[in-house]
C-alpha positions as CSV (number, residue, x, y, z in Angstrom):
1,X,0.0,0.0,0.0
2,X,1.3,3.6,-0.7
3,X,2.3,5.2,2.3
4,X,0.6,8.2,3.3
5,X,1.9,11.8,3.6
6,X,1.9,11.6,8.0
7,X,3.5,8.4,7.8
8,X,6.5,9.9,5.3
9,X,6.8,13.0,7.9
10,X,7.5,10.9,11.0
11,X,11.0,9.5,10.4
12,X,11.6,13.7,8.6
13,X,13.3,16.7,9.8
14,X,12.8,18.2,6.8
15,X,9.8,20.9,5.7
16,X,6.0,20.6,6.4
17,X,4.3,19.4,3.7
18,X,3.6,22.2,1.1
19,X,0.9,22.5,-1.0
20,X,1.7,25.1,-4.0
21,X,4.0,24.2,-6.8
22,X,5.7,25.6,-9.9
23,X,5.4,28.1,-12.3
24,X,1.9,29.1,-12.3
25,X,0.2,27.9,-8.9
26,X,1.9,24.9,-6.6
27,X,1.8,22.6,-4.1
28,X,5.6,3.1,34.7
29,X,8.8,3.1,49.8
30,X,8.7,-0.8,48.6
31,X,5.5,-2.5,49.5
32,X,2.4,-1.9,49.1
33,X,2.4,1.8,49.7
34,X,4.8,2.1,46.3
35,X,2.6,-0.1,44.5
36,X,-0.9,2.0,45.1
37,X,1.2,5.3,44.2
38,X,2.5,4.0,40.9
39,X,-0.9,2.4,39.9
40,X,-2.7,6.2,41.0
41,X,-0.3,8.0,40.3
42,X,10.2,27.3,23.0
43,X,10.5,30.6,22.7
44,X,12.4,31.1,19.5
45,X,14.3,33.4,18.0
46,X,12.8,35.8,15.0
47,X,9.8,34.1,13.8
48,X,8.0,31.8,15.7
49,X,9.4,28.3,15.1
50,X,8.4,26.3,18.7
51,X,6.6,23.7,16.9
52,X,9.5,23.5,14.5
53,X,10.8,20.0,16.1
54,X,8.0,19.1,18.3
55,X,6.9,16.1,16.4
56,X,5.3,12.9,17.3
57,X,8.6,11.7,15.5
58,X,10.5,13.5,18.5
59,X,8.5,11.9,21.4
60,X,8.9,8.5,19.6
61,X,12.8,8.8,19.1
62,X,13.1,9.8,23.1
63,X,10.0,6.8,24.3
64,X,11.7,3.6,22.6
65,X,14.2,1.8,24.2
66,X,16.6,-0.9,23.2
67,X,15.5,-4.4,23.0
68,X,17.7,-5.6,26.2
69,X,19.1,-3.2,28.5
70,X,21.4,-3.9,31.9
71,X,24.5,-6.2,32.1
72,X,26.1,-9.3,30.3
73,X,23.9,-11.8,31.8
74,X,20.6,-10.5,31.4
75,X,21.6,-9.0,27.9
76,X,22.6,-12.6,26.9
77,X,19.5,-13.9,27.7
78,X,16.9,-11.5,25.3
79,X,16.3,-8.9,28.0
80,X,14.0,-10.7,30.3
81,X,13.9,-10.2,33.7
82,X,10.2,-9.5,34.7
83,X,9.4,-12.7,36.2
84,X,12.0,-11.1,39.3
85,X,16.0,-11.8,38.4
86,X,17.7,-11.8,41.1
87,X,20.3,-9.3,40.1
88,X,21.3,-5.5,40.1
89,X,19.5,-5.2,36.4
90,X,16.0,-6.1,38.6
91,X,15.5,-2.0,38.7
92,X,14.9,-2.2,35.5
93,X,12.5,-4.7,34.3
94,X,11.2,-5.9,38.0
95,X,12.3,-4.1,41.2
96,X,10.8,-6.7,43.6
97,X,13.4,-9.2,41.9
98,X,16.0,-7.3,44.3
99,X,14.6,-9.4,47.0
100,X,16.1,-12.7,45.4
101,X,19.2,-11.3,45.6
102,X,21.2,-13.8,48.6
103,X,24.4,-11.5,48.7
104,X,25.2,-7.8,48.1
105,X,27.0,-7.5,44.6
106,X,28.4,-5.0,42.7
107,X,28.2,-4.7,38.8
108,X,29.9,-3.2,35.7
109,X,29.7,-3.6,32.2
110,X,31.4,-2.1,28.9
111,X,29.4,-1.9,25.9
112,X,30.7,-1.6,22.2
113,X,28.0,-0.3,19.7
114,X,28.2,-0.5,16.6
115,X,25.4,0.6,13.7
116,X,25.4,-0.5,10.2
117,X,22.9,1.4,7.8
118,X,22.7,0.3,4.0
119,X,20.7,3.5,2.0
120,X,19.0,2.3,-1.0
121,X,17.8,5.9,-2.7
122,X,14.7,5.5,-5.3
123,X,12.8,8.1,-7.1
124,X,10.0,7.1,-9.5
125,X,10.8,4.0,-11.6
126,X,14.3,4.2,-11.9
127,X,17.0,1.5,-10.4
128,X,17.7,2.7,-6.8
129,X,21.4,3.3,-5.7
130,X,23.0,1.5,-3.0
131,X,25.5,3.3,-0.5
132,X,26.1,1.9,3.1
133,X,27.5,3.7,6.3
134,X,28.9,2.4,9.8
135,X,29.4,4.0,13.0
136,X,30.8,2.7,16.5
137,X,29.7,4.6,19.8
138,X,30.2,3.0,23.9
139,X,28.0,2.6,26.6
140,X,27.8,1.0,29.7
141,X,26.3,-0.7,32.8
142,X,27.1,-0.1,36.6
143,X,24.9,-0.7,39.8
144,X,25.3,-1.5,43.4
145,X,23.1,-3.8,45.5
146,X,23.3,-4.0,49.5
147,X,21.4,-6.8,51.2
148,X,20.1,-5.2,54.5
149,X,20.5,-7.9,57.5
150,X,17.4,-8.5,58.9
151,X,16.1,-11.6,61.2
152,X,13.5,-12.5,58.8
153,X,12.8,-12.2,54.9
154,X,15.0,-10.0,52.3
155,X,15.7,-6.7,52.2
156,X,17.7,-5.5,49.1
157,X,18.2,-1.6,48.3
158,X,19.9,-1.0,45.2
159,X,21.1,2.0,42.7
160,X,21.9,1.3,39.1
161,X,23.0,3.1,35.7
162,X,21.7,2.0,32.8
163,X,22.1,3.0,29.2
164,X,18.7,2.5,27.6
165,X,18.9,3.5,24.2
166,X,21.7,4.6,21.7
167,X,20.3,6.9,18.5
168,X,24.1,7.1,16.9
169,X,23.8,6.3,13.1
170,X,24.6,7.9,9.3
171,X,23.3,7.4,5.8
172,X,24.1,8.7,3.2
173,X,21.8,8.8,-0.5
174,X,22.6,10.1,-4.0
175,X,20.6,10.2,-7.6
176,X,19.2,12.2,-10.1
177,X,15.2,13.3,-10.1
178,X,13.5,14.6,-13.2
179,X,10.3,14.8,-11.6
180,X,10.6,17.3,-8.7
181,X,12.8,19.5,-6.7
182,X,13.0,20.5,-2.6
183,X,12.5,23.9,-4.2
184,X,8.9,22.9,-4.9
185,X,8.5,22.8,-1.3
186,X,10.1,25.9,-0.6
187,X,7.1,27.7,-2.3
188,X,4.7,29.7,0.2
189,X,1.1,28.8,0.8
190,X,-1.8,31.4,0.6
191,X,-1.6,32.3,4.4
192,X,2.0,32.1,4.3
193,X,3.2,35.4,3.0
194,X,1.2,39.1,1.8
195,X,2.1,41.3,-0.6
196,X,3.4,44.7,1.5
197,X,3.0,48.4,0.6
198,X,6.3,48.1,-1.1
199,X,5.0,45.5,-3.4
200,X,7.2,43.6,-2.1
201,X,6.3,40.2,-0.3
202,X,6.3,40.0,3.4
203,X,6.1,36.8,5.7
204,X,3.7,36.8,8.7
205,X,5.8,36.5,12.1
206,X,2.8,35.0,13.5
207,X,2.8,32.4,11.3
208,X,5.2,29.4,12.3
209,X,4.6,27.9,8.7
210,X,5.9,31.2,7.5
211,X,9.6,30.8,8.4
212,X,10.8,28.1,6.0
213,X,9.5,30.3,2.9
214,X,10.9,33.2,4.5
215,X,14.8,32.0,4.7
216,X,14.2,29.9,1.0
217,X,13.3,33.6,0.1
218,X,16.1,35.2,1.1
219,X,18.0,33.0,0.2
220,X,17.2,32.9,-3.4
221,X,15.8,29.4,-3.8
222,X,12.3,31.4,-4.1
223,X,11.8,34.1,-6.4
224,X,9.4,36.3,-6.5
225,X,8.1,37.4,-10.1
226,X,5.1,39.9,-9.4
227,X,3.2,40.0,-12.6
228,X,2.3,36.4,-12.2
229,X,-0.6,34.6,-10.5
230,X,1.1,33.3,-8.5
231,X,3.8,35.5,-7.2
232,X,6.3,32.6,-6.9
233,X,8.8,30.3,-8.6
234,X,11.4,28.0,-7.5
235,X,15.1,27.8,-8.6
236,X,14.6,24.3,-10.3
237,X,12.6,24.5,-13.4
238,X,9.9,21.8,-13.0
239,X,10.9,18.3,-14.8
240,X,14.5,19.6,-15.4
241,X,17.0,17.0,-14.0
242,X,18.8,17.8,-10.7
243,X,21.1,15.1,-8.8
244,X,20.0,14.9,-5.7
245,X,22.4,13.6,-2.4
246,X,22.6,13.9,0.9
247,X,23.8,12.6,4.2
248,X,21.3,12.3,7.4
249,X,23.9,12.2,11.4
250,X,22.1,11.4,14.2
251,X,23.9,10.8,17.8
252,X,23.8,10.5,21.1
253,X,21.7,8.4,23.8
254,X,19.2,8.3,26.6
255,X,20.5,6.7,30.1
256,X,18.8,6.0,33.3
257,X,19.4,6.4,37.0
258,X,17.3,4.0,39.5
259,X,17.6,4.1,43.3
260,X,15.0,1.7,44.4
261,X,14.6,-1.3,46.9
262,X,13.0,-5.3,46.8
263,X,11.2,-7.1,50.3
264,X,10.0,-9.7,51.3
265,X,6.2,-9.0,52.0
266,X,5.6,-12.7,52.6
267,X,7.2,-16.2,52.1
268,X,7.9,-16.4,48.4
269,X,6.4,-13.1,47.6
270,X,8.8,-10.1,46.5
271,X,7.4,-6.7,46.2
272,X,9.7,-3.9,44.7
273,X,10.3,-0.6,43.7
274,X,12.4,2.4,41.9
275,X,12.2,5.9,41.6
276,X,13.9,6.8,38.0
277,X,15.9,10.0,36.6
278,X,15.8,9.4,32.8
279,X,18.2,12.0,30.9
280,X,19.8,11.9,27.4
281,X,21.1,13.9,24.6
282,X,20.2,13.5,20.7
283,X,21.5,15.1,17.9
284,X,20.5,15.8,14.4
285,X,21.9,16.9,11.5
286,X,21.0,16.7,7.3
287,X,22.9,17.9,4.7
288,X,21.1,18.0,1.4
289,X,22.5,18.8,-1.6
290,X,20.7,19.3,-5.6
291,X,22.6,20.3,-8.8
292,X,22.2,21.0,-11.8
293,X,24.6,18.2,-13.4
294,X,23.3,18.1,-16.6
295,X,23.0,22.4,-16.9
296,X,18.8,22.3,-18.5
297,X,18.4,25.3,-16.1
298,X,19.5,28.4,-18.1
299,X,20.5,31.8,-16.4
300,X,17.5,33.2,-18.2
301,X,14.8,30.5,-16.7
302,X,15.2,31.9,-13.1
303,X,16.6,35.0,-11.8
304,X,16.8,37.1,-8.4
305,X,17.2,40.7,-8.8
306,X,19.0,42.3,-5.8
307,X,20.7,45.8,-5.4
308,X,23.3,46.3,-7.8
309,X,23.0,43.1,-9.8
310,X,20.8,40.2,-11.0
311,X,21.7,36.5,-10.0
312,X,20.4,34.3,-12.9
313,X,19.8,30.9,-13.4
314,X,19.9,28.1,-11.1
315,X,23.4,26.1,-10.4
316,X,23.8,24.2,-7.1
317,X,21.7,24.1,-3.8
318,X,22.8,23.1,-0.1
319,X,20.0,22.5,2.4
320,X,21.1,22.5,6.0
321,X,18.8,21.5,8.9
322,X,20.4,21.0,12.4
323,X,19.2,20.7,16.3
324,X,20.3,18.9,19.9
325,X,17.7,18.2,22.4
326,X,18.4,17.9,25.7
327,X,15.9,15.9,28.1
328,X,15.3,15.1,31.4
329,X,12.4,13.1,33.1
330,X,11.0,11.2,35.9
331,X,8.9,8.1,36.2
332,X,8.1,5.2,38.6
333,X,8.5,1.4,38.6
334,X,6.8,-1.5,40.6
335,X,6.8,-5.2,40.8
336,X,5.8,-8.3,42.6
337,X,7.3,-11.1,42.1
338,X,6.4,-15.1,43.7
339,X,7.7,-18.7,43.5
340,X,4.7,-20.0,42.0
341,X,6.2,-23.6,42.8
342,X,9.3,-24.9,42.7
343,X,11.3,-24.1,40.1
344,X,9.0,-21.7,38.8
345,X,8.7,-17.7,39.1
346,X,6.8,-14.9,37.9
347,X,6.0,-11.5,38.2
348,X,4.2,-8.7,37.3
349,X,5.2,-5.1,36.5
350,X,4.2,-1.4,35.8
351,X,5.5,2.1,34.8
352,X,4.5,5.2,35.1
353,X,4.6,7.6,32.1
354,X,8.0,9.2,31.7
355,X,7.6,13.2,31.5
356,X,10.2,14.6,29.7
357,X,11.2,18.4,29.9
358,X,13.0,18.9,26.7
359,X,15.3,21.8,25.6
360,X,15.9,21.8,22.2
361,X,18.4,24.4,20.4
362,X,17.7,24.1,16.2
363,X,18.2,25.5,13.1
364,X,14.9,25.4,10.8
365,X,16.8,25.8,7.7
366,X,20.2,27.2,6.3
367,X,20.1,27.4,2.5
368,X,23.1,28.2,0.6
369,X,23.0,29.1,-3.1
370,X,25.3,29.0,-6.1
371,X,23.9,30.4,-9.3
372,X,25.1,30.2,-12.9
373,X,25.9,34.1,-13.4
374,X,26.2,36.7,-10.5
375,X,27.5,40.2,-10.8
376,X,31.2,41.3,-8.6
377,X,33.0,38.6,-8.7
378,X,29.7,36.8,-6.5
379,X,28.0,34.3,-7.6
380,X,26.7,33.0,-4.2
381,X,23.4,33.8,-1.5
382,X,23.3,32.1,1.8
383,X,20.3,32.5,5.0
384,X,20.1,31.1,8.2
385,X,23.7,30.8,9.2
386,X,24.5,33.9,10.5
387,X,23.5,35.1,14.6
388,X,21.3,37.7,13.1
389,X,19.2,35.3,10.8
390,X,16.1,34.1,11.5
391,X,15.9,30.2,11.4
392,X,18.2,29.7,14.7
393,X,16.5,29.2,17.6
394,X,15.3,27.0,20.8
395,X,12.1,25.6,22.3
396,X,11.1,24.0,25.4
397,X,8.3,21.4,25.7
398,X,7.3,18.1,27.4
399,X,6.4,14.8,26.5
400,X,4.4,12.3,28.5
401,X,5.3,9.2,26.8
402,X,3.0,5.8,27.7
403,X,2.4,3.6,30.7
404,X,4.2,0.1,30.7
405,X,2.4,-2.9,32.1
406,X,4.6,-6.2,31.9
407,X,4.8,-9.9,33.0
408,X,7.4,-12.7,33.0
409,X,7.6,-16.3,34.1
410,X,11.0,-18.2,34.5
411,X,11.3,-22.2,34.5
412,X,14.3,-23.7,36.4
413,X,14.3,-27.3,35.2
414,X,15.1,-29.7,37.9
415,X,18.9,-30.2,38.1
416,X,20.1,-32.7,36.0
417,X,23.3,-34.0,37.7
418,X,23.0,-33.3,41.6
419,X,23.0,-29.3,40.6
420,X,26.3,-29.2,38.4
421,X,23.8,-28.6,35.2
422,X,20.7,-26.6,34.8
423,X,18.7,-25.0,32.5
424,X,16.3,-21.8,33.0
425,X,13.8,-20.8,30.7
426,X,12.2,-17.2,30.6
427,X,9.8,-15.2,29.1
428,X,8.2,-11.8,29.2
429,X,5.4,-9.7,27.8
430,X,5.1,-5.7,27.9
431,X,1.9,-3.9,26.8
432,X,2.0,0.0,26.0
433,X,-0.3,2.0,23.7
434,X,1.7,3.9,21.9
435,X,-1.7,6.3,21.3
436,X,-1.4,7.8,24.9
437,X,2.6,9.6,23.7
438,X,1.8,13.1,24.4
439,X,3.6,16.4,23.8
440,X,2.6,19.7,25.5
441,X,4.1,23.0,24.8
442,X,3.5,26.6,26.5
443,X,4.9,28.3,23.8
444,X,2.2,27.3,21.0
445,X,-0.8,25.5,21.5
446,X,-0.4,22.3,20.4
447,X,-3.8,20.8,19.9
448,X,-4.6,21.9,16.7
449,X,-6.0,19.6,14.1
450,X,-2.1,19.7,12.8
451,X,-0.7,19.2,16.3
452,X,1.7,16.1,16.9
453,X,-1.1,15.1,19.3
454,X,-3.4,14.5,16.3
455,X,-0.8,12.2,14.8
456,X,-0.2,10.6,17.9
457,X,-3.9,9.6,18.6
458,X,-4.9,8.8,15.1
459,X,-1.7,7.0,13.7
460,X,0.6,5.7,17.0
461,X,-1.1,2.2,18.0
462,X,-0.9,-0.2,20.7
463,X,1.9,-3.1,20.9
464,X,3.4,-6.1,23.1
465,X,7.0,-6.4,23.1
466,X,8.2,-10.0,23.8
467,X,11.3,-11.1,25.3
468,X,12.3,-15.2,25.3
469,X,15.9,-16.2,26.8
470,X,17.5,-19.6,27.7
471,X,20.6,-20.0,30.2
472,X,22.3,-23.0,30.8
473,X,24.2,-23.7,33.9
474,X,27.6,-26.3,34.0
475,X,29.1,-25.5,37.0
476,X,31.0,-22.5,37.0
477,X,30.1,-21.7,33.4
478,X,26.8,-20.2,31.8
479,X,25.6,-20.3,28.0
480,X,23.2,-17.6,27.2
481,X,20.6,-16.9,24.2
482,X,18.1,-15.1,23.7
483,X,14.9,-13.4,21.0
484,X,13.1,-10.0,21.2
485,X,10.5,-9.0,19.4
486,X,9.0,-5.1,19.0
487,X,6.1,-4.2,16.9
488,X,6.0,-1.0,15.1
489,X,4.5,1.6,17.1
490,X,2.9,3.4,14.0
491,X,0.0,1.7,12.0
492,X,0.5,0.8,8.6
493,X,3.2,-0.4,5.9
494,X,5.4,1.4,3.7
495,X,6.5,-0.1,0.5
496,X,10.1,-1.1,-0.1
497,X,12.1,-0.4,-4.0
498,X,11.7,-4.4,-4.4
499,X,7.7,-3.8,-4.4
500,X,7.5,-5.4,-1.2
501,X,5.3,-3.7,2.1
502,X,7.0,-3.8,5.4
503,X,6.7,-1.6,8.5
504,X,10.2,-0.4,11.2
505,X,9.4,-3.7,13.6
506,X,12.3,-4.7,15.4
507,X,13.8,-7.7,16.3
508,X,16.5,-8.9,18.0
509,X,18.6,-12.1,19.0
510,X,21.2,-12.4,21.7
511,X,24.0,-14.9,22.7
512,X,26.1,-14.7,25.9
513,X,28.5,-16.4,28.3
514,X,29.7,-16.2,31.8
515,X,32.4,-17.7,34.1
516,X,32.9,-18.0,37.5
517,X,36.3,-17.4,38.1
518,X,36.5,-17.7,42.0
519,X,33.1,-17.6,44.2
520,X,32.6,-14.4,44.3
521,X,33.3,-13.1,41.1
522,X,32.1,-13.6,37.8
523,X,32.9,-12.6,34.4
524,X,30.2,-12.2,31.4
525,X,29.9,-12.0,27.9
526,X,26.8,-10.9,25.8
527,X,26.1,-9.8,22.0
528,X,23.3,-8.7,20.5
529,X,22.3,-8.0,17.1
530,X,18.9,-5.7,16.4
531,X,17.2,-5.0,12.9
532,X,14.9,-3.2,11.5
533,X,14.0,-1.0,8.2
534,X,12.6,2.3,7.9
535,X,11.8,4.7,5.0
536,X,13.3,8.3,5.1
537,X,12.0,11.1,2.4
538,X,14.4,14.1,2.0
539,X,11.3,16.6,1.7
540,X,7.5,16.1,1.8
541,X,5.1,14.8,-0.9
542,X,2.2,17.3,-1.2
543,X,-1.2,15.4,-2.2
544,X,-2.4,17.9,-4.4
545,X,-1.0,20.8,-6.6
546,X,-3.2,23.2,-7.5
547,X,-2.9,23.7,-11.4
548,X,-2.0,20.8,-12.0
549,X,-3.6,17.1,-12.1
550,X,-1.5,15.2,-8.9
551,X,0.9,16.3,-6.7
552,X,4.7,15.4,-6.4
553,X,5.5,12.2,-5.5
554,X,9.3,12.7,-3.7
555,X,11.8,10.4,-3.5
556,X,12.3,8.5,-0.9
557,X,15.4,6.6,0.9
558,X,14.6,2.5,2.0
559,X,17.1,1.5,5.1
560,X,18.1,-1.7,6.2
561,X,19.7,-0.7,9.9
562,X,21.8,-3.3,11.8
563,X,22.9,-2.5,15.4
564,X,25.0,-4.8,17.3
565,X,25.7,-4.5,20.6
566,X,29.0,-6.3,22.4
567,X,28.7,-6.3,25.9
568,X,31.7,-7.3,28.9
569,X,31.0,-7.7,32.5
570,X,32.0,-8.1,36.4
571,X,30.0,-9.2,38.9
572,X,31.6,-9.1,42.7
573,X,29.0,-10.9,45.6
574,X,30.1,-9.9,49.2
């Protein structure tokens, strides 16, 4: 099925979709008392631009976590941990698992990250071209469990770090497009812009929209041609051949810090908690580049007439978009978890929503261009670069991303040889509805029918992430594997160069090892591999161009993304 024009937006930092075209007219205490409380419980600079990178894309980026997060031996074994491991990484998938613990332990892991991401550019019905990227990044695992004597039961506090997600990865995309330009997008919408007493055109500061037309403007990828229609045109003639390329950065990661606590409530029965600081950086930045390789745009097609000289003629474009967020939020996690019978645990689990307070610092757009003919020497306009452009500048808002409701169950076969071999089985199930991410800004009002709430509700849908891992036991040693599943959190299927429909669905499968080098220390080994695919489009396609019969289909980018994930740990009991 074809993918629809919010679906292409939400994995784009690029333009809104425009609508006007060409050269006529275009287009979630331990005990009981936790457990009740977590189950109750952008100004910018020039124009207005707050809504600029508050996107349901955004709240997804910072909400999704990696399939298996905490050390060696629970990475090894698929992520789970729900049904109560007894171990340091029980803050994060079950809290009351602490209580298991028999000894205080400290932890500490080392991870290696590495992201592979092979580009596959297609436009229309041409052959796509193939270009593939790599990047490495580290990350890491370290908590502290202290087993509280008491007379009676378990008592367990505990304080962890854990690295929950990594965003690091590059593409890169190149082709030539005889069907459309960015330019095309560039082109204001009635609303957009108004003709001033000058006769000159003038951009609304109210209007948000506004700002993207406004630098494209300046910069001369928009000229403005006043006995027309339609006051506009874009550099790139329309159905002249550009070659289009570009190279998409993202980077950085989102980390957690737990302090939390597991107890006995009764025989068999763990109840736990954790309060959670969640903080993270991520960075973006696209380069986008068109030119006119084969020269069909003549200096007398397009021209921008400026104070003492005309630039004519449309040569080379560069398209810069770049902005960090920082983020920082706070959420609540509680479990129970019980020896159903021997040999057998489970557990239940649940999360609060995670609010983020986000501080983002962007650039809306930064367009540089280079023009057949210019006049002294200068052939050359740039906007958005400089302090005193418009297109730099920050916002503040918050996202409230879902709650989390899991369950696990672990099997301990019986031992095989008089304990010197055994096997454990696991399994675990989390529920969120992806529906309930929210974003909420006091800069703009965000509840428009536009507003990345809309997309949220109509388009995010509800999942169950699933989590299988196997460990077997020979003594001192431990073999590990594991299998993780997670849905796409975005309804529908976006169609692949091959023909084919998939949707970004992850999955993930895990290996691992462990040693025990004297008895209170142990050594272990995990990797992990994750894929997934996703679709990236350069600039929007509008639906309709007025003038004109259809709209602009754009071309689009199809990624295969491999992240592997090598892990090294210590565990010290004492």
């Amino acid at each position: 099925m074809a993918q629809p024009v919010y679906k292409q937006m939400l994995d784009m930092k690029t333009s809104l979709p425009r609508k006007k075209r060409g050269w006529g007219r275009s287009a979630g205490v331990v005990g009981a008392v936790l457990l009740v409380a977590l189950l109750g419980g952008a100004a910018a600079v020039g124009l207005p631009a707050a809504t600029r990178a508050q996107t349901a894309s955004d709240a997804l980026q910072f909400s999704q976590r990696a399939s298996a997060v905490g050390n060696a031996r629970v990475l090894g074994r698929g992520g789970t941990g729900r049904a109560g491991i007894a171990g340091t990484s029980a803050l994060y998938y079950n809290p009351a698992g602490l209580g298991w613990m028999e000894a205080s332990a400290a932890t500490g892991a080392l991870a290696i990250i590495g992201t592979g991401d092979e580009a596959r550019y297609q436009v229309g019905t041409r052959d796509p071209t193939q270009q593939s990227e790599s990047v490495s990044d580290f990350g890491g695992h370290l908590a502290l469990a202290y087993e509280f004597p008491t007379q009676r039961g378990s008592l367990v506090f505990a304080g962890a770090y854990h690295q929950v997600s990594t965003f690091g990865r590059t593409f890169s995309f190149a082709g030539r497009n005889s069907s459309n330009s960015v330019t095309d997008t560039f082109l204001p919408e009635s609303g957009e812009y108004f003709i001033g007493e000058d006769g000159r055109p003038a951009f609304p500061p109210e209007e948000a929209s506004s700002l993207l037309p406004f630098v494209a403007y300046e910069a001369g990828a928009v000229g403005f041609y006043p006995g027309d229609e339609y006051p506009f045109r874009q550099a790139v003639v329309p159905e002249t051949t550009v070659e289009q390329r570009g190279t998409v950065t993202r980077d950085g990661r989102t980390q957690e810090l737990n302090l939390g606590a597991g107890v006995e409530a009764a025989p068999g029965v763990m109840l736990g908690g954790s309060a959670n600081v969640s903080f993270g950086r991520y960075r973006y930045e696209n380069e986008y580049v068109e030119e006119d390789v084969l020269n069909e745009n003549r200096p007398g097609d397009f021209s921008i007439p400026l104070e003492g000289g005309t630039l004519r003629g449309f040569d080379r474009l560069t398209y810069n978009e770049r902005f960090e967020s920082n983020l920082v939020g706070l959420n609540l996690r509680g479990g129970v978890s019980a020896k159903a019978r021997p040999g057998v645990r489970v557990g239940t689990t649940v999360e609060t929503p995670t609010f983020y307070y986000v501080d983002e610092e962007f650039t809306q757009a930064e367009i540089t261009m280079v023009f057949d003919e210019g006049f002294g020497g200068d052939n050359t306009r740039s906007y958005g670069n400089l302090p005193e452009d418009e297109g730099v500048g920050e916002s503040k808002y918050r996202v409230r991303t879902p709650w989390r409701l899991g369950a696990g169950a672990q099997i301990s076969l019986l031992p095989l040889t008089g304990g010197v071999v055994d096997l454990t089985l696991s399994a675990d199930v989390e529920f969120l509805d992806w529906s309930q991410l929210d974003l909420d800004s006091d800069a703009v009002d965000l509840d428009g029918p536009n507003s990345p709430d809309v997309f949220a509700d109509e388009n995010f849908q509800s999942v169950v992430n699933t989590n299988l891992g196997a460990e077997l036991r020979v003594g001192g040693a431990a073999l590990r594997a594991g299998f993780a599943s997670r849905p796409d959190p975005i309804e529908g299927e976006f169609e692949l160069d091959s023909g084919e429909t998939t949707d970004a669905s992850r999955v993930a499968y895990s290996l691992g090892a462990g040693y025990r080098f004297v008895e209170n220390v142990r050594v272990n080994v995990a990797w992990l591999t994750a894929r997934y695919a996703q679709q990236y489009r350069p600039y929007a396609s509008p639906d309709s161009v007025p003038g004109e019969s259809e709209g602009i289909t754009a071309p689009y980018v199809d990624q295969d993304i491999t992240r592997n994930r090598f892990l090294v740990g210590v565990r010290y009991a004492f």
